[in-house]
PDB file with one MODEL, atoms N, CA, C and O in Angstrom:
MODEL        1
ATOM      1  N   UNK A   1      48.718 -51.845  79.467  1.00  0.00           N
ATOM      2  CA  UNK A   1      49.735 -52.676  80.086  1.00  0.00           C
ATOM      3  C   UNK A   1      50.531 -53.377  79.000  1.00  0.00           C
ATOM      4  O   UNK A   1      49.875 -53.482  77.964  1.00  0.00           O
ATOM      5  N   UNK A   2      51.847 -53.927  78.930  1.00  0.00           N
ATOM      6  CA  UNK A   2      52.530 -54.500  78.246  1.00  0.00           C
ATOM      7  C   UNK A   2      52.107 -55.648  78.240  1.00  0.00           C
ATOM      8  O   UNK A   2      51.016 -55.767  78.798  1.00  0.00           O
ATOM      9  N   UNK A   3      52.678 -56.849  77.692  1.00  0.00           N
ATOM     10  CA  UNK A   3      52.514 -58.243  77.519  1.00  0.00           C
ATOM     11  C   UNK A   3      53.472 -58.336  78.324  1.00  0.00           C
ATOM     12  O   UNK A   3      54.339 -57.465  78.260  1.00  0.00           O
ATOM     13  N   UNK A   4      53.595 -59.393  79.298  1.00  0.00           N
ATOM     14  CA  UNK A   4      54.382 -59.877  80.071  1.00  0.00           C
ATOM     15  C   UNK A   4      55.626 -60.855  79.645  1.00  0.00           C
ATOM     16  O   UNK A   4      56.606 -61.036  80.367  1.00  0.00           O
ATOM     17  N   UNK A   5      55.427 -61.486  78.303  1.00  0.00           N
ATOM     18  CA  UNK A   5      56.243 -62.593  77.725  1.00  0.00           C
ATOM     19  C   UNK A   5      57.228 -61.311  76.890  1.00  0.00           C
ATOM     20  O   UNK A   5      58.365 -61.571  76.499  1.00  0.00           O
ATOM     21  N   UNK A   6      56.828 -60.437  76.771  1.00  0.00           N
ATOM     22  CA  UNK A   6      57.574 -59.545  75.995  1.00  0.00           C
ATOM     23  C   UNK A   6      58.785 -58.611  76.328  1.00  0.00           C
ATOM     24  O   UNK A   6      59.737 -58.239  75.642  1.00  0.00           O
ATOM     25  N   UNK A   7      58.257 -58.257  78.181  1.00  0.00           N
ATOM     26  CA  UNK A   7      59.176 -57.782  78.472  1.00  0.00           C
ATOM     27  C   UNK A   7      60.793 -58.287  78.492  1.00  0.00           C
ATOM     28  O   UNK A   7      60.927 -59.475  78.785  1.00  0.00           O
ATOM     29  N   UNK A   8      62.042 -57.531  78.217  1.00  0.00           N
ATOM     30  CA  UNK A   8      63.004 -57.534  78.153  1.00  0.00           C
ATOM     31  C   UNK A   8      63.680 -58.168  76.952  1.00  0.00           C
ATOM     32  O   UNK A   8      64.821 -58.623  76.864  1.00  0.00           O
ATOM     33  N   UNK A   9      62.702 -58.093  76.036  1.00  0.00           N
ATOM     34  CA  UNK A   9      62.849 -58.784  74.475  1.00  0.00           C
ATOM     35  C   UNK A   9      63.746 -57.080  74.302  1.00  0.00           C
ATOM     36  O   UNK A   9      63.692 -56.054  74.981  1.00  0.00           O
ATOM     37  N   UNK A  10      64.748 -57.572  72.690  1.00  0.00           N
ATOM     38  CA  UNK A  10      65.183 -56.351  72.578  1.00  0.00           C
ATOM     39  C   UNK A  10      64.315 -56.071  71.027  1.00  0.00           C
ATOM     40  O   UNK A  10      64.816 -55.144  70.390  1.00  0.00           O
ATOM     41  N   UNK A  11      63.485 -56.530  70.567  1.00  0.00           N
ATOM     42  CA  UNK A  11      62.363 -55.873  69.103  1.00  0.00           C
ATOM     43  C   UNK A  11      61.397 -55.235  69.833  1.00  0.00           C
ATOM     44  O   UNK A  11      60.398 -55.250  69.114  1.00  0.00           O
ATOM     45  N   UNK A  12      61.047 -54.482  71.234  1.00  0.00           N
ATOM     46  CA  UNK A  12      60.462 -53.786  71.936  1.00  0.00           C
ATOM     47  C   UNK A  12      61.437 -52.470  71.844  1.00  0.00           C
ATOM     48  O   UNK A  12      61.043 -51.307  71.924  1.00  0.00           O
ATOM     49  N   UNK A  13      62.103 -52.681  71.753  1.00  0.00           N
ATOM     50  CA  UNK A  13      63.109 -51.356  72.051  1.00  0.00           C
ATOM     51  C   UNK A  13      63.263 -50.263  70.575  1.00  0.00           C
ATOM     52  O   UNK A  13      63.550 -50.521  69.406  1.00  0.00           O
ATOM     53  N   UNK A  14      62.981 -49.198  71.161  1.00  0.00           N
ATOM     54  CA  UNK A  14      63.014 -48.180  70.105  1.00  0.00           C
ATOM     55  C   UNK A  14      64.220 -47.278  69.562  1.00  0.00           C
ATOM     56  O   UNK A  14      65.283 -47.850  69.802  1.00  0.00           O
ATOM     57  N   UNK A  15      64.345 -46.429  69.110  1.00  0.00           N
ATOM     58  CA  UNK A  15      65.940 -46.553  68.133  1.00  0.00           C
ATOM     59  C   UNK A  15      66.624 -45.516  69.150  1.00  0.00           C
ATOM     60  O   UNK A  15      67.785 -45.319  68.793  1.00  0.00           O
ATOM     61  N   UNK A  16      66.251 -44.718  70.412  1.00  0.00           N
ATOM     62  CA  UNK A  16      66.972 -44.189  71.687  1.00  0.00           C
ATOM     63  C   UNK A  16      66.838 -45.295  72.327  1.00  0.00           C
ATOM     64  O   UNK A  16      67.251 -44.857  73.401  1.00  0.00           O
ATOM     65  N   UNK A  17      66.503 -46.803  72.637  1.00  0.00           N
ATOM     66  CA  UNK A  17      66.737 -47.671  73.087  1.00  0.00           C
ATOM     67  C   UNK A  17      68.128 -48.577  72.440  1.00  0.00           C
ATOM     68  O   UNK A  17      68.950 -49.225  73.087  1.00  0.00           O
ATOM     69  N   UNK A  18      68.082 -48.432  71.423  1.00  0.00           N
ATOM     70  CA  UNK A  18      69.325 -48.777  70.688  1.00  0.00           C
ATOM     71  C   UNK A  18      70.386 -48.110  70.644  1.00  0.00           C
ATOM     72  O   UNK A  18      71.452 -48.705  70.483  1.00  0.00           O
ATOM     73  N   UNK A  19      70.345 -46.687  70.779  1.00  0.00           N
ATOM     74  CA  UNK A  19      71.685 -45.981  70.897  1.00  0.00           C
ATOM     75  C   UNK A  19      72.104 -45.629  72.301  1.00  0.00           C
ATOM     76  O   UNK A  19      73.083 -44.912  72.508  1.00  0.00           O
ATOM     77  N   UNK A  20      71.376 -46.124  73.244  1.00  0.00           N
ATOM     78  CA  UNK A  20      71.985 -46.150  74.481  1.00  0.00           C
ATOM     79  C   UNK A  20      72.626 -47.353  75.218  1.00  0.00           C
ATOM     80  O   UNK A  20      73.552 -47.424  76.026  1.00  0.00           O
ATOM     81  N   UNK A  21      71.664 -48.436  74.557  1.00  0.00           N
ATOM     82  CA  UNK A  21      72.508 -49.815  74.557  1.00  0.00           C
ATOM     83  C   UNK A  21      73.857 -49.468  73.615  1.00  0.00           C
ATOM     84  O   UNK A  21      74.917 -49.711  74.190  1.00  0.00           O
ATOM     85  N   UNK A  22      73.922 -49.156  72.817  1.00  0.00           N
ATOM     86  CA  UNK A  22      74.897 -48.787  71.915  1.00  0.00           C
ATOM     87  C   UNK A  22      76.295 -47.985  72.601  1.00  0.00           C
ATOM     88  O   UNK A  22      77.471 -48.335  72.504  1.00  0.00           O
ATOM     89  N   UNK A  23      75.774 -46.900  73.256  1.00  0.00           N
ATOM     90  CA  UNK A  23      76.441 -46.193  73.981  1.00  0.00           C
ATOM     91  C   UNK A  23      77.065 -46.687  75.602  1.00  0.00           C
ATOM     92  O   UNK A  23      78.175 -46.464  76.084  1.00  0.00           O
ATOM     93  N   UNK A  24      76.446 -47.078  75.914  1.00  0.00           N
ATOM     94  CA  UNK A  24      76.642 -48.141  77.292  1.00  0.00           C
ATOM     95  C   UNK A  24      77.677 -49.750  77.025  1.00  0.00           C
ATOM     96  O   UNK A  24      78.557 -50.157  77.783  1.00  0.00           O
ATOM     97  N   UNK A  25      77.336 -50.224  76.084  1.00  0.00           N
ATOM     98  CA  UNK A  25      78.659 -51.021  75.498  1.00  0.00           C
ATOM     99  C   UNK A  25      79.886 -50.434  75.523  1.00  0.00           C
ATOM    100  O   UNK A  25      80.847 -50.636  76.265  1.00  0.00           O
ATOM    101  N   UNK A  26      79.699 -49.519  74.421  1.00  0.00           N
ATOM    102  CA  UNK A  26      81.260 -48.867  74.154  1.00  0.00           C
ATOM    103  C   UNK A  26      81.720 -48.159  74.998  1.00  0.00           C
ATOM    104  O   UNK A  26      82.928 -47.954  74.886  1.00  0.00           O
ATOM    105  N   UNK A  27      80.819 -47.325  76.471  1.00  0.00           N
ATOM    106  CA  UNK A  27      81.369 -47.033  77.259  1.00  0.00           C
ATOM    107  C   UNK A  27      82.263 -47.911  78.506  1.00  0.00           C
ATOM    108  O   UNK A  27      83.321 -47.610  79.058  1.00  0.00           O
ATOM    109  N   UNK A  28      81.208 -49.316  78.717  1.00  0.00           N
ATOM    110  CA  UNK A  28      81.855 -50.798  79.064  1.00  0.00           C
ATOM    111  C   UNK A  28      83.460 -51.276  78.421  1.00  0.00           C
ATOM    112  O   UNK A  28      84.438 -51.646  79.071  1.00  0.00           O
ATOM    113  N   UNK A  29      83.335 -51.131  77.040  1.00  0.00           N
ATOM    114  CA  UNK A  29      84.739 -51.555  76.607  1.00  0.00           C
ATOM    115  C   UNK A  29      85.819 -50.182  76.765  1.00  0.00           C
ATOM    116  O   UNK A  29      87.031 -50.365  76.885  1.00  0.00           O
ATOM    117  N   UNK A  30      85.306 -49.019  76.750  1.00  0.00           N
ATOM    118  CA  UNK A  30      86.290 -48.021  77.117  1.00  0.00           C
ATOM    119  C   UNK A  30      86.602 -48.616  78.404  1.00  0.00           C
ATOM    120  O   UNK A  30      87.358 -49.587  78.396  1.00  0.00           O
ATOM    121  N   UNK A  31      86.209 -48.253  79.352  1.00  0.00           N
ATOM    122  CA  UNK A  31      86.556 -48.757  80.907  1.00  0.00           C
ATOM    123  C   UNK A  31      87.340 -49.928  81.014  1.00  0.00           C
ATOM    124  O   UNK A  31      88.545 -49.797  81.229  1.00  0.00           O
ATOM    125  N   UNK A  32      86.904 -50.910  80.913  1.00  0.00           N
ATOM    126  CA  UNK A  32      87.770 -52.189  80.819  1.00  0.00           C
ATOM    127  C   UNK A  32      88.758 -52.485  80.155  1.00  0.00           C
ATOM    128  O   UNK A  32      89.631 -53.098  80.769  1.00  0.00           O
ATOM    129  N   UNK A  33      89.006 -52.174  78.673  1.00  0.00           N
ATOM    130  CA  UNK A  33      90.605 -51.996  77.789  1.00  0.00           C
ATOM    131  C   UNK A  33      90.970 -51.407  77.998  1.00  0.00           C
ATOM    132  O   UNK A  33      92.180 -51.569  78.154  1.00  0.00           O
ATOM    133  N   UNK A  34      90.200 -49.557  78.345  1.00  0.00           N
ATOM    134  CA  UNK A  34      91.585 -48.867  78.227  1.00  0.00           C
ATOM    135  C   UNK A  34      91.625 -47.921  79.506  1.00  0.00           C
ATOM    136  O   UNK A  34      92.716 -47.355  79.559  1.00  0.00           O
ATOM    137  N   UNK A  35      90.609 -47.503  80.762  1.00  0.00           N
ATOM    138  CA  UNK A  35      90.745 -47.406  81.592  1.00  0.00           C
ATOM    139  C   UNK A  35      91.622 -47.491  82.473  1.00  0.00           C
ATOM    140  O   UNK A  35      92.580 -46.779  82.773  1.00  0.00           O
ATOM    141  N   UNK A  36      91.177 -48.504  82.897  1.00  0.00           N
ATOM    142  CA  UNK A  36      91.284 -49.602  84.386  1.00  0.00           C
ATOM    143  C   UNK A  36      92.426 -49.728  83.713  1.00  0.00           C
ATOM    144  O   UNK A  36      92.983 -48.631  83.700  1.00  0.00           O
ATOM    145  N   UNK A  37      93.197 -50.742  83.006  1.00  0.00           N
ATOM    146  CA  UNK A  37      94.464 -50.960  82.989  1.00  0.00           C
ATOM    147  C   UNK A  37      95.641 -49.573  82.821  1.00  0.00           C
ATOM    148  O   UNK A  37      96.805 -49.520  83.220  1.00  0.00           O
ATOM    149  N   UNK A  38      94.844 -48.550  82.095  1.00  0.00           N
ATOM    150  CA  UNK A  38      96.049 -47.089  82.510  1.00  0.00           C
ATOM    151  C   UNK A  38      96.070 -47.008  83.353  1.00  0.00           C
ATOM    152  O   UNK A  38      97.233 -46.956  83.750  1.00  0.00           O
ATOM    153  N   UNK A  39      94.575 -46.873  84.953  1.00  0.00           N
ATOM    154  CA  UNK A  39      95.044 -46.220  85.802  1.00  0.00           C
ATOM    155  C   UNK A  39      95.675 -47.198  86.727  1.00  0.00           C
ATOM    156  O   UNK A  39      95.895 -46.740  87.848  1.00  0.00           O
ATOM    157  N   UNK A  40      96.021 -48.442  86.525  1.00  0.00           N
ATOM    158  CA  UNK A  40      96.478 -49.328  87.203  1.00  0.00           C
ATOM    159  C   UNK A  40      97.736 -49.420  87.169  1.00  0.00           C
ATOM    160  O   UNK A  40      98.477 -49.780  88.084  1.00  0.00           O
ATOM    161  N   UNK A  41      98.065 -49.035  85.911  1.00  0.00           N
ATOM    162  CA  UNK A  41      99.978 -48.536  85.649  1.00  0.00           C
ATOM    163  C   UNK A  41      99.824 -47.648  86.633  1.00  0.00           C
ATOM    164  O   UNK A  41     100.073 -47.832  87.825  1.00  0.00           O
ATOM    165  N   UNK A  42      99.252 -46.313  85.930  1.00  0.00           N
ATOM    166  CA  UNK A  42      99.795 -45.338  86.406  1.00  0.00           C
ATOM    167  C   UNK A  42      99.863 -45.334  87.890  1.00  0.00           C
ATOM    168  O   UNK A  42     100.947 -44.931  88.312  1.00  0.00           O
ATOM    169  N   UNK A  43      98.841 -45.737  88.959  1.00  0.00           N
ATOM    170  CA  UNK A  43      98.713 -45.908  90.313  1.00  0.00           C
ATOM    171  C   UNK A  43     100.031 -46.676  90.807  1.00  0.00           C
ATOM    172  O   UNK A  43     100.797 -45.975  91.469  1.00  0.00           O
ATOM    173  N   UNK A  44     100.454 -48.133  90.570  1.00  0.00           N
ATOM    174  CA  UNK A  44     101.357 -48.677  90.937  1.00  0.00           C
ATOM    175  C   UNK A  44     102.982 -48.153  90.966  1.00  0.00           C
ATOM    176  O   UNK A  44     103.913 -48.344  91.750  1.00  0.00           O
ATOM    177  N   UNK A  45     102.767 -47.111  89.223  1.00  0.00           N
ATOM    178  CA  UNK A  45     103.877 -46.599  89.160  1.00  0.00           C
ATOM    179  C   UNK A  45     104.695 -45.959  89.741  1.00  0.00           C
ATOM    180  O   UNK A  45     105.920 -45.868  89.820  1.00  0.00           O
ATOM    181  N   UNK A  46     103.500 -45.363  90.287  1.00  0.00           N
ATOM    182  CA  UNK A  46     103.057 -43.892  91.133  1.00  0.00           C
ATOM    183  C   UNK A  46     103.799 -44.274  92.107  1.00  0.00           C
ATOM    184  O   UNK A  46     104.850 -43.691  92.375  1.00  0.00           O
ATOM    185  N   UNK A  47     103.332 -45.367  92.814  1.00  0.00           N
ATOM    186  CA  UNK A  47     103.461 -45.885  94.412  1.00  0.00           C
ATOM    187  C   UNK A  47     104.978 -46.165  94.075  1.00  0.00           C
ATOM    188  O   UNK A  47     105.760 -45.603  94.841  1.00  0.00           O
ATOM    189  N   UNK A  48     105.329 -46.641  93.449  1.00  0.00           N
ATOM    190  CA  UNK A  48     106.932 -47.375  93.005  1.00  0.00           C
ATOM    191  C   UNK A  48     108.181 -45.941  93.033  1.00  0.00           C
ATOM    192  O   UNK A  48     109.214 -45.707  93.661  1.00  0.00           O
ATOM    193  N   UNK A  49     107.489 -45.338  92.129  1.00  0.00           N
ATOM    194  CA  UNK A  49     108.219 -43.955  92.365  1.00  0.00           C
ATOM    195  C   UNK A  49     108.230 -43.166  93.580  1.00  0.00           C
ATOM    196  O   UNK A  49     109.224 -42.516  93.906  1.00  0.00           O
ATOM    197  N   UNK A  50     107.130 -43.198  94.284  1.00  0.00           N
ATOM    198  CA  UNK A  50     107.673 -42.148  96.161  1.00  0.00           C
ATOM    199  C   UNK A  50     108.340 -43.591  96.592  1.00  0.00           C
ATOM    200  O   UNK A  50     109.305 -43.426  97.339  1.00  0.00           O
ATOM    201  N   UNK A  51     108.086 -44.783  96.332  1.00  0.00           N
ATOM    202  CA  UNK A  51     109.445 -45.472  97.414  1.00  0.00           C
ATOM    203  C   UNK A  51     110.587 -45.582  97.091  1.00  0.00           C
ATOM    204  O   UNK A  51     111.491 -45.814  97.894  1.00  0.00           O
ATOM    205  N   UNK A  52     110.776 -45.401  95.577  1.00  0.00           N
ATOM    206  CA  UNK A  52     112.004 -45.511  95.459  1.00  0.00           C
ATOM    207  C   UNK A  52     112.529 -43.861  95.684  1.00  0.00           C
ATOM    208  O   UNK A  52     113.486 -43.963  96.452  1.00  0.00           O
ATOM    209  N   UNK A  53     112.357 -42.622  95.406  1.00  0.00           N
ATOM    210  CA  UNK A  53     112.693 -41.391  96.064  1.00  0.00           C
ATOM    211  C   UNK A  53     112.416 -41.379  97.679  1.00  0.00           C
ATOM    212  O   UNK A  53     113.311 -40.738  98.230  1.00  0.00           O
ATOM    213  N   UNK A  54     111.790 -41.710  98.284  1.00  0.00           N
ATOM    214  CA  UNK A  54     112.083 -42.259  99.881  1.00  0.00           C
ATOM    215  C   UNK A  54     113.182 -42.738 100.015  1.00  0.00           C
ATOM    216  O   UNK A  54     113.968 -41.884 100.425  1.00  0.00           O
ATOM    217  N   UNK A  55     113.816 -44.100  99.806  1.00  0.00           N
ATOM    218  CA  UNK A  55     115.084 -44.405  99.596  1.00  0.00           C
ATOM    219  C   UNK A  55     116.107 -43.748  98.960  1.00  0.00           C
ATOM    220  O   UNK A  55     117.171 -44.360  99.051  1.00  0.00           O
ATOM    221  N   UNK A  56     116.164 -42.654  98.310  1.00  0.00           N
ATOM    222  CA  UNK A  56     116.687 -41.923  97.392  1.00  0.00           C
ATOM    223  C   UNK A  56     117.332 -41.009  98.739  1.00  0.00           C
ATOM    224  O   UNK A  56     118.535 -40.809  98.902  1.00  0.00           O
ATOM    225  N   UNK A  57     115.917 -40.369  99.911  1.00  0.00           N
ATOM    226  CA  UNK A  57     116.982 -39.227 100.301  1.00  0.00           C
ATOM    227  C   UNK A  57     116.543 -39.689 101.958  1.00  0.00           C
ATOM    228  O   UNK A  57     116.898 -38.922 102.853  1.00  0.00           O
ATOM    229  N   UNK A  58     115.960 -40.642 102.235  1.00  0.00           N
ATOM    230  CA  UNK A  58     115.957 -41.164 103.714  1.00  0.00           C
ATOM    231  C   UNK A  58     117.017 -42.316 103.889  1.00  0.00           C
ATOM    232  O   UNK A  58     117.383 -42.611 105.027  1.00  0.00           O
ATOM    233  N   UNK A  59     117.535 -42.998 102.745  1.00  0.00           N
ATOM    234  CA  UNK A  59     118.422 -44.391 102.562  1.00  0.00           C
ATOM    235  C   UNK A  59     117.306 -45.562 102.905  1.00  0.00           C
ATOM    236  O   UNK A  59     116.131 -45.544 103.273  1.00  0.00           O
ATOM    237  N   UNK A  60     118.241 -46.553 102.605  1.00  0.00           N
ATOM    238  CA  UNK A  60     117.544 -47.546 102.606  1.00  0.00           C
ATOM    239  C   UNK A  60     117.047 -48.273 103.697  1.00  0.00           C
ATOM    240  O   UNK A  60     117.825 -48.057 104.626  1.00  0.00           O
ATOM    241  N   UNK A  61     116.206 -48.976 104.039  1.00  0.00           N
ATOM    242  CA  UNK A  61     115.411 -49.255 105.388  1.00  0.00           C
ATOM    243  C   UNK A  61     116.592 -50.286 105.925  1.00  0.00           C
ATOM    244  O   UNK A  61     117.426 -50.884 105.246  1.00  0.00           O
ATOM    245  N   UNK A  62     116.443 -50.298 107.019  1.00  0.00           N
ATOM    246  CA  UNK A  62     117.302 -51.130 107.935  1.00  0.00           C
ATOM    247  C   UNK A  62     117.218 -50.484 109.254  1.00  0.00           C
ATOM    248  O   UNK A  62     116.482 -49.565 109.613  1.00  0.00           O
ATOM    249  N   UNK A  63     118.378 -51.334 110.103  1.00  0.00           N
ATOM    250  CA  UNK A  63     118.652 -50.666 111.364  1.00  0.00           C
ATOM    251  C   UNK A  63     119.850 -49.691 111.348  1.00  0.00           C
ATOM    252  O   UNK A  63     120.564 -49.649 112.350  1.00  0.00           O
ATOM    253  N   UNK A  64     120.061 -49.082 110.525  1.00  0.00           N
ATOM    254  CA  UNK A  64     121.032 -48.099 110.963  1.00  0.00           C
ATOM    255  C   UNK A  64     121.153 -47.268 111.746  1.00  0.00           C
ATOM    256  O   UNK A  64     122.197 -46.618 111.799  1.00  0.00           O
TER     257      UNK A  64
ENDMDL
END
């Protein structure tokens, strides 16, 4: 059995314990800097561009 005061210490952790913490960070900061904020352009952009070509060949909303 382990020591109980020990668990979740990180000088328990062995050196594939370290390169996956390792790897799991930098996959964290990929996602969050450079992810999420591309696909958040690109999504909005996205949406911005079919309404403005909607208006382009249906005209512009109103009661006409």
């Amino acid at each position: 059995m382990s020591d109980p005061d020990s668990v979740g210490r990180d000088e328990n952790l062995g050196p594939d314990a370290e390169s996956k913490k390792s790897v799991e960070r930098n996959t964290f900061i990929f996602l969050t800097v450079f992810l999420f904020p591309i696909l958040s352009v690109i999504i909005v952009g996205s949406y911005g561009f079919i309404v403005w070509m909607s208006h382009i060949i249906y005209g512009p909303p109103g009661g006409h």
